[in-house]
BAPA-242727 format. One line per 3 residues: number of its first residue (from 1); their letters; for each residue x negated, z, y of N, C-alpha, C. Coordinates in nm, 4 decimals, padded with zeros to 6 digits. Atoms other than C-alpha are relative to their C-alpha. Layout:
# BAPA-242727
NUM	a	X:Z:Y:X:Z:Y:X:Z:Y; ...
***
This chain:
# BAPA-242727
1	xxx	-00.0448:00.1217:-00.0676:-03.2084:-04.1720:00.7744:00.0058:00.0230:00.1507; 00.0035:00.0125:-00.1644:-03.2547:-04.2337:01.1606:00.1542:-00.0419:00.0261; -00.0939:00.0280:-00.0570:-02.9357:-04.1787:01.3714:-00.0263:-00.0145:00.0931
4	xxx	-00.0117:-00.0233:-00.1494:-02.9276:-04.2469:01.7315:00.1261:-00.1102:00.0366; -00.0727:00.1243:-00.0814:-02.6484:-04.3446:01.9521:-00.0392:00.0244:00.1675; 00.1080:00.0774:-00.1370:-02.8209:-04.5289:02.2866:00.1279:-00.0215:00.0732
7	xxx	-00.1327:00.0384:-00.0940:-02.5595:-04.5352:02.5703:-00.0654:-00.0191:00.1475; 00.0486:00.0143:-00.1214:-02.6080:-04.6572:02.9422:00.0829:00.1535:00.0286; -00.0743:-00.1016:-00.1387:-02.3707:-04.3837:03.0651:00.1039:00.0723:-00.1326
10	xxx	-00.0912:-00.1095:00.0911:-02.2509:-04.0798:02.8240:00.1465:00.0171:-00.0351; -00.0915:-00.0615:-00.0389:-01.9459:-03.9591:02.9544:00.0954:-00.1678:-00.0236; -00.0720:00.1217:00.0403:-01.8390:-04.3313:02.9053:00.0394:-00.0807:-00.1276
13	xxx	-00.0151:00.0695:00.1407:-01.8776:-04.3756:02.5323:00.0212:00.1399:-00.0564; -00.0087:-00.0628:00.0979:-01.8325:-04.0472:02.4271:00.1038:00.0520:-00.0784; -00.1323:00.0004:00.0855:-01.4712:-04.0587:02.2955:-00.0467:-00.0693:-00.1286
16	xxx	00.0046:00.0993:00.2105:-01.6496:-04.3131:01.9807:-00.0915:00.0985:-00.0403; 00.1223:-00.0404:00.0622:-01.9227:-04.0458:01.9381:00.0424:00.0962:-00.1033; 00.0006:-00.0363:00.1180:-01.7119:-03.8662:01.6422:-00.0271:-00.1348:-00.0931
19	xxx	-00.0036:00.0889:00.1220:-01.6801:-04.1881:01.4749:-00.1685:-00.0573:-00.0307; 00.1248:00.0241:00.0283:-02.0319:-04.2575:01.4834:-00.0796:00.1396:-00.0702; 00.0307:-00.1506:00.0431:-02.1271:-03.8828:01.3840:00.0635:00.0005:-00.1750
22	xxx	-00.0505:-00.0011:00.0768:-01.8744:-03.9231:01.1211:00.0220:00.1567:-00.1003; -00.0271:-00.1048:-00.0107:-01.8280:-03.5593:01.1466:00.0918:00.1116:00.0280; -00.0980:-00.0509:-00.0985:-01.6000:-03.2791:01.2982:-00.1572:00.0832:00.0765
25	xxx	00.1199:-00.0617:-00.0908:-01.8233:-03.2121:01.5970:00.0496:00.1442:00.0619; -00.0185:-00.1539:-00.1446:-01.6510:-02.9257:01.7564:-00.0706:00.1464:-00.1077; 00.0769:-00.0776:00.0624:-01.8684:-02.6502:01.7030:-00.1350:-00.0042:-00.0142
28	xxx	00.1058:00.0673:-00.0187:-02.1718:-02.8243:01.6972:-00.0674:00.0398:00.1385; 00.0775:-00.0387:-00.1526:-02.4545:-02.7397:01.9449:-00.1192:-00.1395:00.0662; 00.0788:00.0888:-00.0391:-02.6665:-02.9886:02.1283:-00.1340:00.0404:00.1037
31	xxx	00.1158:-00.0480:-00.0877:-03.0273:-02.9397:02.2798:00.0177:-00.1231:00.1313; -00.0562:00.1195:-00.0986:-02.9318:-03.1092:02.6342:-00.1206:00.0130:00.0958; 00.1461:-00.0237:-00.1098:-03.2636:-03.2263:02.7932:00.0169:-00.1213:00.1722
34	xxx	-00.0118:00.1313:-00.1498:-03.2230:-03.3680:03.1929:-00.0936:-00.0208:00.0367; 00.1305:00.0028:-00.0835:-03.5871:-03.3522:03.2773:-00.0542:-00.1519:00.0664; 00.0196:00.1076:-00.0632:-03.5713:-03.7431:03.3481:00.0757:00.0116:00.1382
37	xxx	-00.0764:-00.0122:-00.1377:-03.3126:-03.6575:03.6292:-00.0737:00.0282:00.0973; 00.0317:-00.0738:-00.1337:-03.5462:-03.4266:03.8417:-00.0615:-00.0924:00.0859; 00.0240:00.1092:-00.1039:-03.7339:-03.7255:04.0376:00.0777:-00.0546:00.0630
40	xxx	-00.1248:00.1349:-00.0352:-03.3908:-03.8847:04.1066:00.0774:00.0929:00.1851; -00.0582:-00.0456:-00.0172:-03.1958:-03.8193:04.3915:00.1324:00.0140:-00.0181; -00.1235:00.0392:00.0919:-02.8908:-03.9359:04.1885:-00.0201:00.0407:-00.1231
43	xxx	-00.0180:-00.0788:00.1299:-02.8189:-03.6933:03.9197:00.1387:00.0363:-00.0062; -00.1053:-00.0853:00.0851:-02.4541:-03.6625:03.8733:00.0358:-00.0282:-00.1808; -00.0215:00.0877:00.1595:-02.4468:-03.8552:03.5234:-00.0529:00.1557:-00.0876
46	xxx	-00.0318:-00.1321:00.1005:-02.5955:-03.4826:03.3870:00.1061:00.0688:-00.0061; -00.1147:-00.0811:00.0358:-02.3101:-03.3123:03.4741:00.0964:-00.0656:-00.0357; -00.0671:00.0409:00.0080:-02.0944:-03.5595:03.3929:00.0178:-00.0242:-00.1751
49	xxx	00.0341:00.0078:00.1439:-02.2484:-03.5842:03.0690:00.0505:00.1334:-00.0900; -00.0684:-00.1653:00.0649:-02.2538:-03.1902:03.0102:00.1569:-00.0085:-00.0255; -00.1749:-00.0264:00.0266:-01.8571:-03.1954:03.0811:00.0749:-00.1063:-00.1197
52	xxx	-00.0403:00.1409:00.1180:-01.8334:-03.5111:02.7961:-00.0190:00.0623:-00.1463; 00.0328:-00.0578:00.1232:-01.9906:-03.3166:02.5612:00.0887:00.1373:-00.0368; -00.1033:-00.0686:00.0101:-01.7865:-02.9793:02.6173:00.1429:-00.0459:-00.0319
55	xxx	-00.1515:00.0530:00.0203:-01.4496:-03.2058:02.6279:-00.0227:-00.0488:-00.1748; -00.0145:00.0271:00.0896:-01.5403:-03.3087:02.2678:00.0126:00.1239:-00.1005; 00.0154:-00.1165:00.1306:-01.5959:-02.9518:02.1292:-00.1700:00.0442:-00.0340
58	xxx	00.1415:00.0071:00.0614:-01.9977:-02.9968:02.1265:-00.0546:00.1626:00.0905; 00.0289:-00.1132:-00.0574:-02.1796:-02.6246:02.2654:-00.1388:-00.0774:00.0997; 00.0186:00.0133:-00.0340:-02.3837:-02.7266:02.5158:-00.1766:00.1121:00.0141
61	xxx	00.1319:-00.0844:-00.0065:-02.7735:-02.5771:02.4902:-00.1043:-00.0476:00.0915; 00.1226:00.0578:-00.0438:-03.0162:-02.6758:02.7735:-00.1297:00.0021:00.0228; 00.1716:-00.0373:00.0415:-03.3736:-02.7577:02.7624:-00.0448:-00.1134:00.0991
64	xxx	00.0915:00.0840:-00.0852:-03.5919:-02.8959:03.0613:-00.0947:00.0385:-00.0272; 00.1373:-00.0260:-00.0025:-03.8858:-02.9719:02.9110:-00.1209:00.0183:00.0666; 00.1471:-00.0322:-00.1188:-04.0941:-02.9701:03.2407:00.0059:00.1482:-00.0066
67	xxx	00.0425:-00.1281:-00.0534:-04.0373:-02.6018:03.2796:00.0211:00.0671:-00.1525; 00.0149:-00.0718:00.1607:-04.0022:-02.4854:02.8762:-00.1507:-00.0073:-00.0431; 00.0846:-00.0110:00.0502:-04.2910:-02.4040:02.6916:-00.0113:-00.0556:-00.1375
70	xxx	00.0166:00.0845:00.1456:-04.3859:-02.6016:02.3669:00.0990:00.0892:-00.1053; -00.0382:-00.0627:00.1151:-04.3035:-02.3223:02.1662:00.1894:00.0310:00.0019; -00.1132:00.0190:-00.0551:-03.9514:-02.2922:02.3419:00.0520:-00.1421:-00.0576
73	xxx	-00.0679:00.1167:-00.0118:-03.8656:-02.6237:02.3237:-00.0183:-00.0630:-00.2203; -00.0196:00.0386:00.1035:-03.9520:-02.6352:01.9591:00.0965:00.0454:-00.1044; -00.1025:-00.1036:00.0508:-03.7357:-02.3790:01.8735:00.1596:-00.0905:-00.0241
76	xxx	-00.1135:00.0761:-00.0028:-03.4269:-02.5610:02.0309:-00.0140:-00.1182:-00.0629; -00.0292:00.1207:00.1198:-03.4825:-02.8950:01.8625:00.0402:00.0063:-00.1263; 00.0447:-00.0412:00.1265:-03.5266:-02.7589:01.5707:00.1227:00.0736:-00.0569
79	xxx	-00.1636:-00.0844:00.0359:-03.1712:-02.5108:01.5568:00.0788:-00.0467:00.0309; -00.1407:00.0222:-00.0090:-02.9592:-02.7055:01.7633:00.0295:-00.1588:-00.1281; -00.0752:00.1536:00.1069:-02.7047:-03.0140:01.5634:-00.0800:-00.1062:00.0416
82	xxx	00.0760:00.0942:-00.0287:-02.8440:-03.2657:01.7600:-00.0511:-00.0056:00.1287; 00.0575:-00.0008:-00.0612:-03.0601:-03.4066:02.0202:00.0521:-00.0704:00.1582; -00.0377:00.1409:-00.0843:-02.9587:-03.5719:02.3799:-00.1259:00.0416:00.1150
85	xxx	00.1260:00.0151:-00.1303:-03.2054:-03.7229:02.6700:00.1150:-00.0781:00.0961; -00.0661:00.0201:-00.1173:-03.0459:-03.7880:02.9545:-00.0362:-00.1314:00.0892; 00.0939:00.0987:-00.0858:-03.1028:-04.0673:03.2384:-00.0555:00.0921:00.1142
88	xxx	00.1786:-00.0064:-00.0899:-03.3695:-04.0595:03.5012:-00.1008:-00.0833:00.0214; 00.1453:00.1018:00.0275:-03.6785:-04.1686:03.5556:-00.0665:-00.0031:-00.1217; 00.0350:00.0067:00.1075:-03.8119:-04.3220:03.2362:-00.1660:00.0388:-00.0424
91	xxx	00.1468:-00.0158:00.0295:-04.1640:-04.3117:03.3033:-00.0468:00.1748:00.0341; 00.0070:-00.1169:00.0204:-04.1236:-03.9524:03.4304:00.0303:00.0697:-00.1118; -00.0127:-00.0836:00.1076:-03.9676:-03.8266:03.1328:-00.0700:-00.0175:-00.1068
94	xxx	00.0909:00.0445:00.0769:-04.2565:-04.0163:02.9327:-00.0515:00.1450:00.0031; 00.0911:-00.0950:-00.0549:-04.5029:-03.7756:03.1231:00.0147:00.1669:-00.0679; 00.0416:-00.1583:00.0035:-04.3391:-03.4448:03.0882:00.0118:00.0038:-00.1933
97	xxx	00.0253:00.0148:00.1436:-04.2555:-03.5099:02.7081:-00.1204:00.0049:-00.0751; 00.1526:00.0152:00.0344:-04.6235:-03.6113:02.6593:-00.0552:00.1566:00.0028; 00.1365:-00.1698:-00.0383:-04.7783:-03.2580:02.8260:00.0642:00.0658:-00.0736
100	xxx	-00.0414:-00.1140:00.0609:-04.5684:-03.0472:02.6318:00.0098:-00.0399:-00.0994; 00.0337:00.0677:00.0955:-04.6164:-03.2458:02.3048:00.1261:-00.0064:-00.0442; -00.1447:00.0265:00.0162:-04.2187:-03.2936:02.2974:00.0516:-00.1055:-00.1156
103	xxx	-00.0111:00.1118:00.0267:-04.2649:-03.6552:02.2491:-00.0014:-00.0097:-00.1584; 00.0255:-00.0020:00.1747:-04.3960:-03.5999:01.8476:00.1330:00.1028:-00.0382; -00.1151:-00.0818:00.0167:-04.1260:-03.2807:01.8271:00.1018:-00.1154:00.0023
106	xxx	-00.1316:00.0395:00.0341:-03.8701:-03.5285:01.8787:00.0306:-00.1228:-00.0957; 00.0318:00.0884:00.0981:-03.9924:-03.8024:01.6858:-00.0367:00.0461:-00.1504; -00.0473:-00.0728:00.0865:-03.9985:-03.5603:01.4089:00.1056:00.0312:-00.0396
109	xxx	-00.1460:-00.0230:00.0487:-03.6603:-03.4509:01.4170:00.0781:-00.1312:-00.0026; -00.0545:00.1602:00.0548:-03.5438:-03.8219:01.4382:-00.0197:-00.0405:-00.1605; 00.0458:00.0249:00.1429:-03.6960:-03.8923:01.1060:00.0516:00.1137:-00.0899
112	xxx	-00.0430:-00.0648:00.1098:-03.5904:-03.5764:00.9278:00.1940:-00.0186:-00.0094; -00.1355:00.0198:-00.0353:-03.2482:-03.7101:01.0174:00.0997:00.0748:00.0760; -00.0354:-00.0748:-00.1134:-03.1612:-03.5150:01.3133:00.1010:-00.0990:00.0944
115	xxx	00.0047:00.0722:-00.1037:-02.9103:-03.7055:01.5463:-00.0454:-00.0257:00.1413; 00.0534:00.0232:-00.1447:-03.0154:-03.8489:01.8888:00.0372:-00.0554:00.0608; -00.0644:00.0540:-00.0929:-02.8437:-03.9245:02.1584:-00.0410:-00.0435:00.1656
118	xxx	00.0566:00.0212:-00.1267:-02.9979:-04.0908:02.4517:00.1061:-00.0846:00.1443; -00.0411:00.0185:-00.1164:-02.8641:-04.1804:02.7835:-00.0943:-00.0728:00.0970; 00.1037:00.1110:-00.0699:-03.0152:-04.5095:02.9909:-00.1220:00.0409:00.0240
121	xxx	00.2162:-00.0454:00.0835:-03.4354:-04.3327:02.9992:00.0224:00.0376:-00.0969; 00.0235:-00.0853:00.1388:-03.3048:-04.1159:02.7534:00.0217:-00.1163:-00.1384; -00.0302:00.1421:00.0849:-03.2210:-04.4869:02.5543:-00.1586:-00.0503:-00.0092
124	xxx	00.1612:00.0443:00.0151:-03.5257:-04.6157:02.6477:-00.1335:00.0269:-00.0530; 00.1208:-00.0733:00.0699:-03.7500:-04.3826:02.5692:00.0010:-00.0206:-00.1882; 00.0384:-00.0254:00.1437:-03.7430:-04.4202:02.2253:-00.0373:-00.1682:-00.0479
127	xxx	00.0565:00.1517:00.0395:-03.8309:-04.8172:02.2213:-00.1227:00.0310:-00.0020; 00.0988:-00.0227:-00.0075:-04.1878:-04.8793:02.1572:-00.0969:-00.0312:00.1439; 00.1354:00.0086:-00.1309:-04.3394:-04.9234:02.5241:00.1176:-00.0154:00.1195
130	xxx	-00.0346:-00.0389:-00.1121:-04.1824:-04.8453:02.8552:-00.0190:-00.1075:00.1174; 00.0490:00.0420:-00.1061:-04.3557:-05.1019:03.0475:00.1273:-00.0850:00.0873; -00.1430:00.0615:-00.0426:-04.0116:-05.3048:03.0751:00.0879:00.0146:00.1023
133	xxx	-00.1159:-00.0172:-00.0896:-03.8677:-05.0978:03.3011:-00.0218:-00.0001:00.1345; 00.0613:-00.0557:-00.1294:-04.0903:-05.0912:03.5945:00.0902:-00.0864:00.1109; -00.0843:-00.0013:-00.0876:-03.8436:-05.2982:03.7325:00.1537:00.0365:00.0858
136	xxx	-00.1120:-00.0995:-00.0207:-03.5721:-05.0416:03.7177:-00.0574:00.1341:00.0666; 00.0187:-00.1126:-00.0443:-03.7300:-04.7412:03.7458:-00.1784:00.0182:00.0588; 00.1546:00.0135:-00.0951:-04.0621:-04.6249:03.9973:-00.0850:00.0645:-00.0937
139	xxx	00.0867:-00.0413:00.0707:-04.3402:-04.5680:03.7723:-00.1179:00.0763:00.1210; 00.0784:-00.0780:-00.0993:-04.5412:-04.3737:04.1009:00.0835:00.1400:-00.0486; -00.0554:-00.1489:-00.0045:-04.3028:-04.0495:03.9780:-00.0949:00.0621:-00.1351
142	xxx	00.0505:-00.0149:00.1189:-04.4964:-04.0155:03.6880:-00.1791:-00.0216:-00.0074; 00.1289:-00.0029:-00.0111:-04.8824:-03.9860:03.8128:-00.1271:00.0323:-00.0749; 00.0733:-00.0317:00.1302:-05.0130:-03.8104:03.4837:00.0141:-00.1267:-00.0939
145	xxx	00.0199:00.1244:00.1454:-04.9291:-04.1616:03.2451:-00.0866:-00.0667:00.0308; 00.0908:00.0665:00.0887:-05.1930:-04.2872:03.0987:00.0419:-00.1479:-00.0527; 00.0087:00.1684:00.0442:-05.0618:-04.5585:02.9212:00.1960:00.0165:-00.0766
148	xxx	-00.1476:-00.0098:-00.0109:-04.6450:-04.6584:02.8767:00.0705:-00.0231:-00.1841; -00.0072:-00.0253:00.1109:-04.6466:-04.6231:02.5007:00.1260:00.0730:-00.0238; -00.0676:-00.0787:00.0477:-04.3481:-04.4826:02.3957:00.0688:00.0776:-00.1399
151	xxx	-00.0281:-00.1135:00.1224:-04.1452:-04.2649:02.1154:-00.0131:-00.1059:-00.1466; 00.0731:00.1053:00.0791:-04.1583:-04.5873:01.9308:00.0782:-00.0285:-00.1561; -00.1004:00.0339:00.1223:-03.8509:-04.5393:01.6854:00.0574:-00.0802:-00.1017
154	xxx	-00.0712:00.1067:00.0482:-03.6864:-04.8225:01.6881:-00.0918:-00.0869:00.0420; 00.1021:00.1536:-00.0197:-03.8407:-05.2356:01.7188:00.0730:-00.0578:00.1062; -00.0926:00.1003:-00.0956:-03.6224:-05.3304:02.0009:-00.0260:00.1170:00.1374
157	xxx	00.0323:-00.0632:-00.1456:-03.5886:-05.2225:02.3785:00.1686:-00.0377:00.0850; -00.0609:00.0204:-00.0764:-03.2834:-05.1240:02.4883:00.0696:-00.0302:00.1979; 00.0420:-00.0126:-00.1112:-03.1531:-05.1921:02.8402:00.1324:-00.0101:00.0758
160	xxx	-00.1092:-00.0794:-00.0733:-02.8880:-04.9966:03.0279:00.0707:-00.0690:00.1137; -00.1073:00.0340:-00.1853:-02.6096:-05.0832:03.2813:-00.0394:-00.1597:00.0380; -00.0336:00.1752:-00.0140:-02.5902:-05.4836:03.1906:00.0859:-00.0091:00.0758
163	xxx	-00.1420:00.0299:-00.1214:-02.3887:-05.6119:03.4738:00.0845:00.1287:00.0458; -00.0583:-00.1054:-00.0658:-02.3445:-05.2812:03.6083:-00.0640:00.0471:00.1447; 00.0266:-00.0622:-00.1041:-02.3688:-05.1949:03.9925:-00.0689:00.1412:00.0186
166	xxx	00.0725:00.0791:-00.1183:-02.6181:-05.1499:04.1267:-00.1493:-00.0272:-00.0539; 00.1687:00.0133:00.0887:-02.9293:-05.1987:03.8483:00.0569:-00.2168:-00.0089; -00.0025:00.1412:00.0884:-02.7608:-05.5934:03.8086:-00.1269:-00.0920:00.0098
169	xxx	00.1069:00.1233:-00.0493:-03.0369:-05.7980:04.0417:-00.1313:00.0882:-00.1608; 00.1056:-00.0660:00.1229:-03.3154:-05.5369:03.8328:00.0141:-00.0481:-00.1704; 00.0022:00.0395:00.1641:-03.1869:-05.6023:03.4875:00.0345:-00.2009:-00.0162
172	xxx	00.0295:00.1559:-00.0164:-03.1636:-05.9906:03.5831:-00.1525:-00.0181:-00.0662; 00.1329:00.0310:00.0275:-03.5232:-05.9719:03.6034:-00.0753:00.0027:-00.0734; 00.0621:-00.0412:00.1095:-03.6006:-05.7625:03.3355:00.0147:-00.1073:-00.1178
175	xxx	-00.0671:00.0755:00.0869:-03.4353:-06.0576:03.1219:-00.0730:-00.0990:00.0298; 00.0937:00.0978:-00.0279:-03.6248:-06.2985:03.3116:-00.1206:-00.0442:-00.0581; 00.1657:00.0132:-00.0113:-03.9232:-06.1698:03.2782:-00.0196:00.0387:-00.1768
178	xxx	00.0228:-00.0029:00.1785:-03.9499:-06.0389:02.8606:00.1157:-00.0495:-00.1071; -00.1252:00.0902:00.0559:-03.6505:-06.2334:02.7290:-00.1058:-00.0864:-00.1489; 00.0530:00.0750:00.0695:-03.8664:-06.4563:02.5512:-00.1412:00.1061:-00.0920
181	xxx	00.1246:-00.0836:00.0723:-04.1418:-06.1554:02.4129:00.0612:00.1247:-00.0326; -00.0703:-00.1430:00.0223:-03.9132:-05.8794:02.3608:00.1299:-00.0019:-00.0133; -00.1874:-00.0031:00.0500:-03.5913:-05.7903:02.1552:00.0985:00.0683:00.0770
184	xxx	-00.0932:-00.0090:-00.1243:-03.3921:-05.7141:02.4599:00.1609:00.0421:-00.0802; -00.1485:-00.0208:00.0139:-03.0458:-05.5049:02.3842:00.0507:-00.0008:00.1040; -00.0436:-00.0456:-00.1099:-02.8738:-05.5348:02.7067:00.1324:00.0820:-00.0127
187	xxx	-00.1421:-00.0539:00.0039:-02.5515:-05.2898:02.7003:00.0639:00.0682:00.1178; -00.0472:-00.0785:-00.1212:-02.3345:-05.1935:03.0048:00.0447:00.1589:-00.0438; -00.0522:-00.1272:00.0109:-02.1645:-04.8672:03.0787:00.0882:00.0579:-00.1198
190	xxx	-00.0935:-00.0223:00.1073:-01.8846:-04.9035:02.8462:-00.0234:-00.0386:-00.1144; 00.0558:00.0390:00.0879:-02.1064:-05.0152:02.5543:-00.1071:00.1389:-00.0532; 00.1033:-00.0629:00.0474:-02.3578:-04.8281:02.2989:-00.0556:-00.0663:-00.0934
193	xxx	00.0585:00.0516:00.1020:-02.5934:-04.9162:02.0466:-00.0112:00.1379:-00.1089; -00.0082:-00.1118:00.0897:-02.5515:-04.7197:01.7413:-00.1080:-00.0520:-00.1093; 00.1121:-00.0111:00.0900:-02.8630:-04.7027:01.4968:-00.0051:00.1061:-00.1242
196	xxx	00.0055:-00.0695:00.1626:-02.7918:-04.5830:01.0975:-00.1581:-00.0475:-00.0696; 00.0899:00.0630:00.0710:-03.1183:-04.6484:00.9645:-00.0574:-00.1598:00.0048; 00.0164:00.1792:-00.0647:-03.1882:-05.0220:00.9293:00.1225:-00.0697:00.0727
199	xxx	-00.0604:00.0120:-00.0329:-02.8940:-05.0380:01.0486:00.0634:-00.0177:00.1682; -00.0080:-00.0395:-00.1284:-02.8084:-05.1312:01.4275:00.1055:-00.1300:00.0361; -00.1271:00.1310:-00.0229:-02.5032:-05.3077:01.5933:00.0374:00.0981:00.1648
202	xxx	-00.0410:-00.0533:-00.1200:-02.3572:-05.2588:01.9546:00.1411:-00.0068:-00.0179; -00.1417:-00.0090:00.0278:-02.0087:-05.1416:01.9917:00.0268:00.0786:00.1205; -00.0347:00.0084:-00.1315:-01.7794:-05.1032:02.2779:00.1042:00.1244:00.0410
205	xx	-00.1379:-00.0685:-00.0156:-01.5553:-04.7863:02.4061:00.0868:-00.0861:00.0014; -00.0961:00.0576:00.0018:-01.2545:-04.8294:02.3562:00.1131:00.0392:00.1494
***
């Protein structure tokens, strides 16, 4: 059964992420990938994330797939509990996922029922096509894509930091513009979308 819980902003939902786990997480290790961050010059949301995940008890394992090697990076998917992608640039973290054949690695462990935890690209990325976001994020960081195809999990397209400073005018547009051709989740900071199988509903920190 496919788990993922889709959050704009980690460190903001992750007090519900036992009850969605429906687990005792402490102890638990997580493969923690930031490689959407490195284009940004706004990256504190990884560390903010890392310290969300330690405050719950989770072991903290990291993996930047731009500089790991396939065989590396298959390793960690593959041993740690579960999976998280971080935010960033979405269309960059397409790219490096793609060259290091990540993208199928993780779409593998999704399906063997691996959890997955993404973070606003790291959310995105797993809808079926990317093109949505070009008005959030600069698709010029990402000069190797080919074509904005993505992990392709789920049938919907989530979309991070609803009425949240300073993406609001951007995710206006995005609503504007595929509202009517695309199943649009919008969820702010203090929101996630949690995905059991056919199963999918948005739910709100508390």
């Amino acid at each position: 059964m496919r788990k993922l819980f889709l959050s704009s902003s980690f460190k903001d939902v992750a007090n519900r992420f036992r009850d969605f786990a429906q687990e005792d997480v402490n102890g638990k290790t997580v493969t923690f990938i930031p490689t959407a961050s490195i284009p940004e010059k706004i990256k504190f949301y990884v560390g903010s994330a890392r310290k969300a995940f330690q405050k719950i008890g989770i072991i903290v394992d990291d993996l930047d797939v731009s500089q790991s090697s396939s065989t590396e990076i298959a390793e960690k998917l593959e041993q740690n509990d579960y999976i998280y992608v971080s935010g960033g640039n979405t269309f960059f973290l397409l790219q490096e996922l793609r060259k290091k054949g990540a993208e199928k690695m993780i779409i593998d462990q999704i399906e063997s029922g691996k959890l997955y935890i993404g973070e606003s690209a790291g959310s995105m990325i797993v809808s079926p096509d990317i093109e949505y976001v070009k008005d959030m994020d600069d698709c010029k960081a990402a000069t190797g894509l080919d074509t904005f195809s993505a992990l392709g999990v789920i049938d919907f397209y989530p979309l991070p930091h609803y009425q949240n400073f300073p993406f609001t005018k951007a995710i206006d547009k995005i609503i504007s513009k595929y509202a009517s051709e695309l199943k649009l989740y919008p969820i702010s900071n203090n929101q996630m979308i949690w995905v059991k199988g056919p199963d999918v509903k948005i739910e709100t920190s508390s």
